[in-house]
N, C-alpha and C positions, 0 to 999 in steps of 0.2 A: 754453817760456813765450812767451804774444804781448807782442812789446813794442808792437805797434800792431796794432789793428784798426780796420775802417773798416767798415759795413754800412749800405747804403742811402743813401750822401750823394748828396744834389743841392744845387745852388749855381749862381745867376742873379744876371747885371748889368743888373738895371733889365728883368728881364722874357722876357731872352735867358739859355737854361739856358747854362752854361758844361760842369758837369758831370751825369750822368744815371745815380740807383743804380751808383754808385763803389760796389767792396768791394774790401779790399784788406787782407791778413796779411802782417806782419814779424815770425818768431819771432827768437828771441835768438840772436844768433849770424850773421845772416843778413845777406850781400850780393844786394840788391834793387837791378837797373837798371830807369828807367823813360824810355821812348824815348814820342813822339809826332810829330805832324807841328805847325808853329806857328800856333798859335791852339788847340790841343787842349783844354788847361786845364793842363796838367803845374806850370806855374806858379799857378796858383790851388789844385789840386792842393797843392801844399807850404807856402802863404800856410794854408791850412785846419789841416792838420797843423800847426805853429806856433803856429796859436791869434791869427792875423793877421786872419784873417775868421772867420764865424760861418755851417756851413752852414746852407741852409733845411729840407733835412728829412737823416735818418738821423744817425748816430751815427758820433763819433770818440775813442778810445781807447787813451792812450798808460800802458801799463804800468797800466791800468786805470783813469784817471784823465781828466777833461778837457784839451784842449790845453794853456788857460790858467794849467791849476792844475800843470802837469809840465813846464813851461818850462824848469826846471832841469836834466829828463833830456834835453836836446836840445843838440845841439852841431851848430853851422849857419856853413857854407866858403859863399862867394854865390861868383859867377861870377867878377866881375871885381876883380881884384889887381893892375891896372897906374895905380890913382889915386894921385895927390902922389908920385910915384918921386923926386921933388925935395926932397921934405921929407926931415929931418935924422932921422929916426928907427931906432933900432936893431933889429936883431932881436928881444933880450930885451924890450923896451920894447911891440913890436905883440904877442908870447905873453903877456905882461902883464895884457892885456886880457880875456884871457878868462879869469882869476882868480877864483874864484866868492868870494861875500862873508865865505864863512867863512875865509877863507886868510888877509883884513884883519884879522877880530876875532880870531884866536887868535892873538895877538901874546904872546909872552915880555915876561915883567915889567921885564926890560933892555930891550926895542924901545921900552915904552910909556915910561920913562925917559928913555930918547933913541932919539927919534925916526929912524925912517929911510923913505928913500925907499921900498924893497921888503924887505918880511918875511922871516924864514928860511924859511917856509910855501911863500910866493910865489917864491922864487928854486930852491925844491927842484922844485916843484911845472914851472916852466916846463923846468928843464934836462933832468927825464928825460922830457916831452916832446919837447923836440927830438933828446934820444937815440931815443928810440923814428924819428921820422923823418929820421933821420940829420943833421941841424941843429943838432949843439949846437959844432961846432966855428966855427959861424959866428953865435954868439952875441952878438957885440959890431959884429957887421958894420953897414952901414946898408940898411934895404931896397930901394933901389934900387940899390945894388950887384950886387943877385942875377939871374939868369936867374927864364924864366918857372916856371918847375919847383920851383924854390927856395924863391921866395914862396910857392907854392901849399901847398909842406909847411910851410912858417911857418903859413901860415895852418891848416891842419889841423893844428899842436899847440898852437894858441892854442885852435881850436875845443875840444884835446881836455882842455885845462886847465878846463875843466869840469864835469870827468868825465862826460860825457855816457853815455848808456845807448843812444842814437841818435842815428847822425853823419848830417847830411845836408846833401849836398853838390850844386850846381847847377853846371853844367856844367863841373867843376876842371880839364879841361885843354884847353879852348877856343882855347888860345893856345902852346898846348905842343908837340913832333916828335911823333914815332909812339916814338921810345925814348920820352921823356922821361913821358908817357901811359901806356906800362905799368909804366917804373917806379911812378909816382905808383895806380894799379890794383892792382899788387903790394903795394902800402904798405898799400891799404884795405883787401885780401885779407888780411893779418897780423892787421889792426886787429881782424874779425871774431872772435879768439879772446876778445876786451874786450868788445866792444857791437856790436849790430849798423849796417849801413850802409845808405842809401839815396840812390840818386847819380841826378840827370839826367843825360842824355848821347848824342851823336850820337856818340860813337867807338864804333861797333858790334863794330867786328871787335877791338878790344879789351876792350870791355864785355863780351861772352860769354865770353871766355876765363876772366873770373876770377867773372862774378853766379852766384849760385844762381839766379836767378829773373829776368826780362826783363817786364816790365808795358807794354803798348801804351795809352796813354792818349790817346784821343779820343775825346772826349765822356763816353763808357763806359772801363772800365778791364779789359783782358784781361790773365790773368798766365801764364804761359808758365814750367814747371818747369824749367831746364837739367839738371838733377843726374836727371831722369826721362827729360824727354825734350830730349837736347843738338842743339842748329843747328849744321850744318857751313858753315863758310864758305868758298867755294872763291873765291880772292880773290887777283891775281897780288903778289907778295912786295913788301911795303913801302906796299899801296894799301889805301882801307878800302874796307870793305864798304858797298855800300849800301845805307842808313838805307831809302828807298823800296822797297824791295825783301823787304828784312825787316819791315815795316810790314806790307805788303799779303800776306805770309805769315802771319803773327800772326791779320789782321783777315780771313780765309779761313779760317782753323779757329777762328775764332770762331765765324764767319757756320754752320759745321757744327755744332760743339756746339752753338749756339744751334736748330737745324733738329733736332738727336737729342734737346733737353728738359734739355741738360749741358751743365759748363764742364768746360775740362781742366785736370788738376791738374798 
């Protein structure tokens, strides 16, 4: 099943294209990395999908549906996790937030009697979240307590307190070690048996390890099968790989399939 298609998008700022015939498939199930160089559009890219912007031509398709109208099936980590680390606020309290509306209204006849801060719905609904990312023992913690790693799986089971059908995450470990990276990769890698994922990301030589699929986004969108045809990373232990390199890899068997009349699958 596609839970997103994309065919034909282009999308201009005031006249400058950003993106050019973008096509782009995430079947169910699927770990989708998408790597660029900055200015690509990878970010407008995911503003589109979201239903943030409105391309100018071609079509976008989530679970068959417009962006705007399927906002529901989407569960969205943004990059940066290190604001107000000073504020007083809990673990359970930031998983909270991603409560979807119906977890408010199906309140027990005793909740609506007496009131209470979070529903039986809502407190079930967050803890096997943060069991799923290993977080629920630090449930009552405050978030600035936690490392960078910590947060980022708060923040991905708050995302997933939505039940999202499509996680998608912009750069989650920007800030994180080389362990702490595949842990949180490993974690998304699981999550695919749920819904599928689609991650920005310069940690390449982690990102391959676990995507089904590598998208080079500039301008144009090239997708790159792993699971058909897998990149070896010859990369000395502990260093990443790099991003320019596998780029200019990507956008050289583009430049051929595009010269043979084919994209590669």
């Amino acid at each position: 099943m596609k839970v997103l298609e994309i065919e034909g998008l282009e999308f201009s700022y005031e006249r400058e294209a950003v993106l050019s015939d973008v096509a782009l498939e995430v079947d169910d199930g699927e770990f989708v990395a998408i790597i660029g160089p900055n200015g690509g559009g990878k970010s407008t890219l995911l503003k589109l999908i979201m239903g943030q912007l409105l391309p100018d031509r071609g079509t976008i398709r989530l679970l068959g549906k417009f962006p705007r109208e399927a906002r529901n099936e989407i569960g969205y980590v943004p990059q940066n996790t290190n604001v107000n680390l000073d504020f007083p606020i809990r673990v359970l309290d930031v998983v909270m937030m991603g409560n979807p509306r119906r977890h408010r209204e199906s309140v027990s006849w005793w909740e609506r009697l007496f009131p209470v801060r979070y529903n039986t719905a809502e407190k079930r609904c967050a803890y096997s979240t943060l069991e799923k990312v290993s977080m629920a023992e630090e449930l009552g913690r405050r978030i600035g307590e936690l490392s960078g790693g910590q947060r980022q799986r708060v923040m991905i089971a708050r995302a997933l307190c939505a039940h999202p059908r499509l996680l998608i995450l912009d750069e989650p470990t920007s800030s994180i070690d080389i362990d702490g990276q595949k842990k949180i990769y490993a974690l998304l890698k699981e999550l695919t048996g749920e819904l599928s994922v689609l991650v920005v990301s310069h940690d390449l030589s982690v990102v391959t390890e676990y995507a089904d699929k590598v998208v080079y986004v500039n301008r144009r969108a090239y997708t790159h099968d792993l699971r058909h045809n897998p990149i070896h990373l010859n990369t000395p232990e502990g260093e990443h790989f790099c991003e320019i390199e596998l780029m200019q890899m990507l956008a050289e068997q583009n430049c051929e399939c595009e010269l043979h009349g084919g994209k590669e699958s």
